[in-house]
MMTF fields as JSON, N, C-alpha, C and O atoms, coordinates in Angstrom:
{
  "mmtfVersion": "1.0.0",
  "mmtfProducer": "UNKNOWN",
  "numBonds": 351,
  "numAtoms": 352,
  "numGroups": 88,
  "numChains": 1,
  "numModels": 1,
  "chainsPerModel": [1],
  "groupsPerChain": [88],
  "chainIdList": ["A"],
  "bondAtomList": [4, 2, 8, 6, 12, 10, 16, 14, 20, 18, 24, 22, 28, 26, 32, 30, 36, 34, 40, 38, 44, 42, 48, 46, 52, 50, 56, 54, 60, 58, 64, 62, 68, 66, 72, 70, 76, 74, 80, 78, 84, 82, 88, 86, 92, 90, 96, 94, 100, 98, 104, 102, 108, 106, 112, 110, 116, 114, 120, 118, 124, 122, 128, 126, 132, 130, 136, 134, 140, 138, 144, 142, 148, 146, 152, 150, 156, 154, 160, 158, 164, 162, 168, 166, 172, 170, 176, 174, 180, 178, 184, 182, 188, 186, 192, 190, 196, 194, 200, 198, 204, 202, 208, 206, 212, 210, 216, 214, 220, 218, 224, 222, 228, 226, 232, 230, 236, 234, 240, 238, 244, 242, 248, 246, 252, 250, 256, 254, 260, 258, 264, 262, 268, 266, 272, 270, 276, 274, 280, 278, 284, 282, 288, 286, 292, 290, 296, 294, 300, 298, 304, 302, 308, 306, 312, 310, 316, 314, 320, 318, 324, 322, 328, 326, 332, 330, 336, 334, 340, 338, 344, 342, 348, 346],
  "bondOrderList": [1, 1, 1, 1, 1, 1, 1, 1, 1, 1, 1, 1, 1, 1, 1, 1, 1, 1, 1, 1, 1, 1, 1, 1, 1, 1, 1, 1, 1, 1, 1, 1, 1, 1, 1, 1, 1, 1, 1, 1, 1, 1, 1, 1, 1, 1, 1, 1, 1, 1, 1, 1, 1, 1, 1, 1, 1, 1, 1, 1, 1, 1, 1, 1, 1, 1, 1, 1, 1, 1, 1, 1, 1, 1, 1, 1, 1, 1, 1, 1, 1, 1, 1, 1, 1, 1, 1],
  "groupList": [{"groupName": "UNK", "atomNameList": ["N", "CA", "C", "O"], "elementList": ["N", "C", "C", "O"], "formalChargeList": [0, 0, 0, 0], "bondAtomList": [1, 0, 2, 1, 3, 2], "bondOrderList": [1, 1, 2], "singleLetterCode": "X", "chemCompType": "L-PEPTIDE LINKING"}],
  "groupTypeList": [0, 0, 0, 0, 0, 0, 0, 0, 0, 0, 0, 0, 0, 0, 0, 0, 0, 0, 0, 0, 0, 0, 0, 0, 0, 0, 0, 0, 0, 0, 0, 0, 0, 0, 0, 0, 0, 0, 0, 0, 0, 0, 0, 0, 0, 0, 0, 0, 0, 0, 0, 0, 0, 0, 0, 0, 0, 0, 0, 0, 0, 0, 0, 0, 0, 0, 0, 0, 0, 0, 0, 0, 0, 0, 0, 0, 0, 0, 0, 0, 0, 0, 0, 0, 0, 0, 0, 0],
  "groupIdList": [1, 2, 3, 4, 5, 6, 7, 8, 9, 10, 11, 12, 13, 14, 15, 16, 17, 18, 19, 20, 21, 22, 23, 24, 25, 26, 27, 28, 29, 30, 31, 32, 33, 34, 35, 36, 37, 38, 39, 40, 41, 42, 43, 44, 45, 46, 47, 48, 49, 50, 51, 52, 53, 54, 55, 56, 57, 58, 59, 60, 61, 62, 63, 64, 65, 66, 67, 68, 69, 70, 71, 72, 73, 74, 75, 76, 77, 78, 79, 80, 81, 82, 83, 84, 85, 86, 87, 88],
  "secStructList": [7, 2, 2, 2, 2, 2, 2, 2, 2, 2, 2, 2, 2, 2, 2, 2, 6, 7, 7, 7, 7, 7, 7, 7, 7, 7, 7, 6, 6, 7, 7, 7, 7, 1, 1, 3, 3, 3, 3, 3, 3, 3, 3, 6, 6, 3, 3, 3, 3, 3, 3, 3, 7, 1, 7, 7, 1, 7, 7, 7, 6, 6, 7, 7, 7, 5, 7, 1, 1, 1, 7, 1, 5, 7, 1, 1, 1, 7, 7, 7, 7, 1, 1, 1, 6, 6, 7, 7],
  "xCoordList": [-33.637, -34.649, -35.447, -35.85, -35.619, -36.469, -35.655, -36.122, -34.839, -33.703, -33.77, -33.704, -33.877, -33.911, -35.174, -35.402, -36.21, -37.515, -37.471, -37.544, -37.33, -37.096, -35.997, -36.456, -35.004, -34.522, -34.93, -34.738, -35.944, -36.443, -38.119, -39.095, -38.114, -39.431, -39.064, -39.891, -37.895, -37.083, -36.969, -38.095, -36.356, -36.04, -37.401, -37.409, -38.592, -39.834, -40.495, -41.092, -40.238, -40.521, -39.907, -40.561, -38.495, -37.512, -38.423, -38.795, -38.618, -38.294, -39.539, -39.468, -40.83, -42.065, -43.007, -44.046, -42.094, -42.49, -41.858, -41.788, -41.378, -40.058, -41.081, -42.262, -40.495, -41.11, -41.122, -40.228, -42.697, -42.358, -41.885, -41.587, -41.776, -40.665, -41.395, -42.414, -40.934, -41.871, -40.936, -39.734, -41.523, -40.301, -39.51, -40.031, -38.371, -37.756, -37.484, -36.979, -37.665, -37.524, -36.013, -35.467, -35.344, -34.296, -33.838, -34.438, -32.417, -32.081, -31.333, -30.295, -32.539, -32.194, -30.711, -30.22, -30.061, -28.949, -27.682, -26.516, -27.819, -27.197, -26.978, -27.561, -25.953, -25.704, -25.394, -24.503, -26.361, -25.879, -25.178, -25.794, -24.682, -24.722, -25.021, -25.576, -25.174, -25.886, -24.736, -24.569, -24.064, -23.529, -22.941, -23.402, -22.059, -21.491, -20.459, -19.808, -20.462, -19.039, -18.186, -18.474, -17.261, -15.996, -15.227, -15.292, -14.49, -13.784, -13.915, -14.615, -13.349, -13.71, -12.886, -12.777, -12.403, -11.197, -11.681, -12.191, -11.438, -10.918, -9.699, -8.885, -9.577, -8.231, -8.85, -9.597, -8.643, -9.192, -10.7, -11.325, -11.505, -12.353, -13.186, -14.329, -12.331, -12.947, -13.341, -12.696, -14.171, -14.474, -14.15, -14.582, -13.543, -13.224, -13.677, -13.525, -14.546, -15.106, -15.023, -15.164, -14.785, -14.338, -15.176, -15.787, -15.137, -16.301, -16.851, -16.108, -17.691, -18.511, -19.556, -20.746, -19.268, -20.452, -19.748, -18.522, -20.597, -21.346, -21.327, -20.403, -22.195, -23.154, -23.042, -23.274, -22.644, -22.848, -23.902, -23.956, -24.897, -25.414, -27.121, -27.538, -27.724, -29.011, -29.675, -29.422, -30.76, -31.818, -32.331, -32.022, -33.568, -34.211, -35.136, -36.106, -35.036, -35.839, -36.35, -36.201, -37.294, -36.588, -36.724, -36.814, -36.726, -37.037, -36.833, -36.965, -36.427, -35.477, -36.423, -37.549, -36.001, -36.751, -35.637, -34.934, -34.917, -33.959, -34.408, -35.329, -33.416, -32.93, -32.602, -31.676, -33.716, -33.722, -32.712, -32.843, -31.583, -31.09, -29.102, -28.086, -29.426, -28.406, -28.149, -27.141, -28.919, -29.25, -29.319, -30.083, -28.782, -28.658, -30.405, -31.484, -30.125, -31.293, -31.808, -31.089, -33.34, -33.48, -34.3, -35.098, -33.41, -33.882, -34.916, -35.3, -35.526, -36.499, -38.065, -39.096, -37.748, -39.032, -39.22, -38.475, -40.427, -40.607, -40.001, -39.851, -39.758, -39.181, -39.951, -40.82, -39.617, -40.238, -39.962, -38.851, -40.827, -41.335, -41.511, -41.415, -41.885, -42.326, -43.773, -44.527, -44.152, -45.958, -46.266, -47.327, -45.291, -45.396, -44.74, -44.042, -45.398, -44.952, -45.106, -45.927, -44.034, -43.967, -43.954, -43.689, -44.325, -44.677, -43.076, -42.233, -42.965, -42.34, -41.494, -40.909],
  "yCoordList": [18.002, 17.05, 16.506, 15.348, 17.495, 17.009, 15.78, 14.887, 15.933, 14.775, 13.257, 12.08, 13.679, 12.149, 11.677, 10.469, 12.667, 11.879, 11.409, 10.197, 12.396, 11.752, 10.361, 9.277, 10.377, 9.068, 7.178, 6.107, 8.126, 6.911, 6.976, 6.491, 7.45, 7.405, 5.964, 5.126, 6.007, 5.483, 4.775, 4.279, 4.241, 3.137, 2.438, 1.384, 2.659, 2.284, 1.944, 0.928, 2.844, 1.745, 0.874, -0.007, 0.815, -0.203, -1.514, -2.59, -1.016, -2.422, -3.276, -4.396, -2.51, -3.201, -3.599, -4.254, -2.841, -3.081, -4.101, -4.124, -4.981, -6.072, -6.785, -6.837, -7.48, -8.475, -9.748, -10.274, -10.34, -11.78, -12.543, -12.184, -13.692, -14.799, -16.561, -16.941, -17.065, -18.151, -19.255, -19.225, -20.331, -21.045, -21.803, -21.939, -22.36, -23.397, -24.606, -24.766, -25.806, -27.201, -27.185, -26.717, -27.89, -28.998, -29.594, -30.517, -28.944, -30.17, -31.422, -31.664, -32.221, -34.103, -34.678, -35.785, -33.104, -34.208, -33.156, -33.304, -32.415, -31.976, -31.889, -31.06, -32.892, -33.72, -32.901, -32.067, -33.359, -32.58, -32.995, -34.023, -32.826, -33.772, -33.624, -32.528, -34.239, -34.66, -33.647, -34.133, -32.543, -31.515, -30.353, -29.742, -29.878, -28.503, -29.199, -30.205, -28.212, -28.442, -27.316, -26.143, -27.841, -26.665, -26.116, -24.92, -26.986, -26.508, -27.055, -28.057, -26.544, -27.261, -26.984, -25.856, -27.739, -27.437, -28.231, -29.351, -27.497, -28.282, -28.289, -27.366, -29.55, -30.086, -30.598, -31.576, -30.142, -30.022, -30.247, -29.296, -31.59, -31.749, -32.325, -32.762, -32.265, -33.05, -31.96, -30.913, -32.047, -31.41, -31.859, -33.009, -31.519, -32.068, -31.129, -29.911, -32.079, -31.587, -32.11, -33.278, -31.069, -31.646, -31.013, -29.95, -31.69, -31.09, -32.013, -32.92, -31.91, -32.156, -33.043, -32.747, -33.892, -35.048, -36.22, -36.316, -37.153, -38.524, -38.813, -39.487, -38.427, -39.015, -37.637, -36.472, -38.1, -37.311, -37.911, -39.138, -37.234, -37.673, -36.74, -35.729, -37.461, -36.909, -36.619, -37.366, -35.336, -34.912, -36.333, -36.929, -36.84, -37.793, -37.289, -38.02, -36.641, -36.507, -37.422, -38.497, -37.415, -38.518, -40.038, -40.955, -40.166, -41.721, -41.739, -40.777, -43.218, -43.438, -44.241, -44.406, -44.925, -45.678, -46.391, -45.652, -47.69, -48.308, -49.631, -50.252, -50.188, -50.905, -52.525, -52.72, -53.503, -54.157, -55.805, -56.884, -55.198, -55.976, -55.124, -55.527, -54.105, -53.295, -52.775, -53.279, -51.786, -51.128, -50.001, -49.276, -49.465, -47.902, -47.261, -47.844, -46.223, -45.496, -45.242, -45.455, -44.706, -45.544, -43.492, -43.169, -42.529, -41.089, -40.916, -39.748, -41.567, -41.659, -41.513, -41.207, -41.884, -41.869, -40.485, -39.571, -40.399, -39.107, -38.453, -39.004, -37.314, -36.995, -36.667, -35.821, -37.696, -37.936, -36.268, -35.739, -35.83, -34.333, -34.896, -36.069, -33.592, -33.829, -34.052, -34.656, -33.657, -34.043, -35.322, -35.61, -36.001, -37.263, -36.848, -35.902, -38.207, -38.194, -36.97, -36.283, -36.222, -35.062, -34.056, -32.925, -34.449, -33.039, -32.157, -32.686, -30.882, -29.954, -29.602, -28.519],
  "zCoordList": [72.954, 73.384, 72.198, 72.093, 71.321, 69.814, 69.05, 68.343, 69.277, 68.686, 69.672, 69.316, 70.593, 71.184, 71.054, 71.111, 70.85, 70.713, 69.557, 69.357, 68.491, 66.865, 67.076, 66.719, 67.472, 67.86, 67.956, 67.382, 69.719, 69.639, 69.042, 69.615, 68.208, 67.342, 66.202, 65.842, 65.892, 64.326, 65.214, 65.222, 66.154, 67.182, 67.389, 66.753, 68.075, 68.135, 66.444, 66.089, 65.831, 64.668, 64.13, 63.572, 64.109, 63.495, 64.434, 63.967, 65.86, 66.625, 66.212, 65.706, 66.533, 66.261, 64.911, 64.82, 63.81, 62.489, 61.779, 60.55, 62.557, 61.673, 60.852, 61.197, 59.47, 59.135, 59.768, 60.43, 59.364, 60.255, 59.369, 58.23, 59.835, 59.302, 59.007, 59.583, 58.426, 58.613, 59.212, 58.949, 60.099, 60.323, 59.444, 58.337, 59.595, 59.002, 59.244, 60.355, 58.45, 58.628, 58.33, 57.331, 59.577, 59.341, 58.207, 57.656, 57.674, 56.419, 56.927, 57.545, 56.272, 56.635, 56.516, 56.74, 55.94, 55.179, 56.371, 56.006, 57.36, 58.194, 59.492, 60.19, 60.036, 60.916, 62.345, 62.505, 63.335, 64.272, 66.028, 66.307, 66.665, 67.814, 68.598, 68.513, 70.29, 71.165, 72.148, 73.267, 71.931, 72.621, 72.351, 71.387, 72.926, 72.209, 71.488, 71.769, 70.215, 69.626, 70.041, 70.277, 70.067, 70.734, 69.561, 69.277, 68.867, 67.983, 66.689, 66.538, 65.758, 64.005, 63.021, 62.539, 62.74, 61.102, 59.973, 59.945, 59.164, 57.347, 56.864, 56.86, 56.384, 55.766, 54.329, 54.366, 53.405, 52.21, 52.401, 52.871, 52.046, 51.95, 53.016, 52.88, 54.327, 55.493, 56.426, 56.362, 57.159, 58.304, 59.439, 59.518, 60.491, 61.924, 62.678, 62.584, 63.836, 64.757, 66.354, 66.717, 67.126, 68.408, 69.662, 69.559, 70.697, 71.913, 73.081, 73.457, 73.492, 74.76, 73.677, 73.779, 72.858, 72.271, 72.443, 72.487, 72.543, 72.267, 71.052, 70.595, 70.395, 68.994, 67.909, 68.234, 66.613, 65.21, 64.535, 64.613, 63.781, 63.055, 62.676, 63.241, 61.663, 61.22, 62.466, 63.411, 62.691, 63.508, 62.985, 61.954, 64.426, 64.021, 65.439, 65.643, 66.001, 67.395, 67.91, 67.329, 69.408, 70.264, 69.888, 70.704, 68.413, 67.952, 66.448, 65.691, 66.07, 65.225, 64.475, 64.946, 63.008, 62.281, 62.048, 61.36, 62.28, 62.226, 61.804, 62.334, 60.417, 59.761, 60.732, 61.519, 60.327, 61.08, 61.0, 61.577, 59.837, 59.373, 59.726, 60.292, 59.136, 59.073, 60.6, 61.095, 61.523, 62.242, 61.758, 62.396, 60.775, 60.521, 60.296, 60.189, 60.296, 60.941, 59.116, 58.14, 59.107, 57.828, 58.401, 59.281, 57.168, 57.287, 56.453, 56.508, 55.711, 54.882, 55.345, 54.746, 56.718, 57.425, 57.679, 57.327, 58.411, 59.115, 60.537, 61.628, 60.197, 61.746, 62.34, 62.128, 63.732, 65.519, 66.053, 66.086, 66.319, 67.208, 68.291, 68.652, 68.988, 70.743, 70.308, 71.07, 69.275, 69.129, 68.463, 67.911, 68.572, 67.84, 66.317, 65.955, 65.505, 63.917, 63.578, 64.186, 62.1, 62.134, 62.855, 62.449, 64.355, 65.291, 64.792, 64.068, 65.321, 65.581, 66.772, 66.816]
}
């Protein structure tokens, strides 16, 4: 019985002593899509990706800064959050 308490003694501390973490921002330059990806290969230098999407491309959340000549989406701006500009 001394053993299972010593057990979950090391268990109770592993669990509640973790370090915290800080969050992480999104890299601008890693493209994601609008579903699951299912499957994925490389053939030398290409990536192929296949699935349940629509759309590839930069996080931009729910709003875009688009190129009013070009259309392309202009990533330079800030990314649209649920809290607005920059939100999170």
């Amino acid at each position: 019985m001394s053993v299972l308490r010593s057990l979950s003694a090391v268990l109770a501390a592993l669990l509640f002593t973790a370090p915290s973490a800080e969050a992480q921002e999104a890299l601008r330059n890693l493209y994601s899509t609008d579903g699951f990806v299912r499957r994925a290969a490389v053939a030398t230098d290409t990536l192929y990706v296949g699935g349940d999407f629509i759309t590839v491309g930069p996080p931009t959340g729910p709003a875009a800064v688009l190129d009013k000549v070009t259309g392309e989406a202009d990533l330079t701006q800030a990314r649209v959050g649920p809290g607005g500009f920059g939100g999170g």
